[in-house]
N, C-alpha and C positions, 0 to 999 in steps of 0.2 A: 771777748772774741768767740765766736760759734766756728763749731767745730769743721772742718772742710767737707765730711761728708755733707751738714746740712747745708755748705755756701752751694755745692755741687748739685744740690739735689733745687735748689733756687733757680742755679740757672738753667736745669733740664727744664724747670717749668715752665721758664720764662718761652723756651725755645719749643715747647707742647709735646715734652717726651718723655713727661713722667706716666706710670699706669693709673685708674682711674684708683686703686690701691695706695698708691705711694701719695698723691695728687691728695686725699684725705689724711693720710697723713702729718704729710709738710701743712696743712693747713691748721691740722690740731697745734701741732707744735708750733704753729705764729700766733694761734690763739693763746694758747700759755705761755710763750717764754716772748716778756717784753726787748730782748736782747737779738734775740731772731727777726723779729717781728720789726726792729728799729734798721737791721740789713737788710730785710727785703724790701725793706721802704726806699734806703739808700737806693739799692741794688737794680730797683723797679724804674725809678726816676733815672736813671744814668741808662737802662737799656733804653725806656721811651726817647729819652735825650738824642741819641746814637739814632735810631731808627729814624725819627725825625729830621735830622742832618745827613742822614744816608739818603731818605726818600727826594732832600732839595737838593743833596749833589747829582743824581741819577734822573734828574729833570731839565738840568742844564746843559744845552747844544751845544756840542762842545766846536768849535769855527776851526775849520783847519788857518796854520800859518802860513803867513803871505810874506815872505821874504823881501827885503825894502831894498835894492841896490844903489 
């Protein structure tokens, strides 16, 4: 399990709000620790996933309802 700071500091980066300081950092530390480096993998594929699904629901017209009496 990797520590919450480093899950935290995953998703700041996912979201572009790490500094370009911390951003070398978290990078060292995916290059060393295979354990890291196997959640951001997770971590990476589950954001694209979302984002993906977010951009085809935000595409679809949504039809106002026509009530059938």
């Amino acid at each position: 399990m990797i520590p919450p700071d480093l899950h935290s500091q995953m998703l700041r980066m996912l979201d572009g709000e790490l500094s370009a300081g911390e951003l070398a950092a978290l990078e060292a530390e995916l290059e060393e620790n295979p354990e890291a480096r196997k959640a951001w993998q997770k971590l990476s594929r589950l954001h694209s996933a979302l984002e993906v699904r977010f951009e085809s629901q935000a595409n679809v017209v949504q039809m106002p309802v026509v009530p059938i009496d």
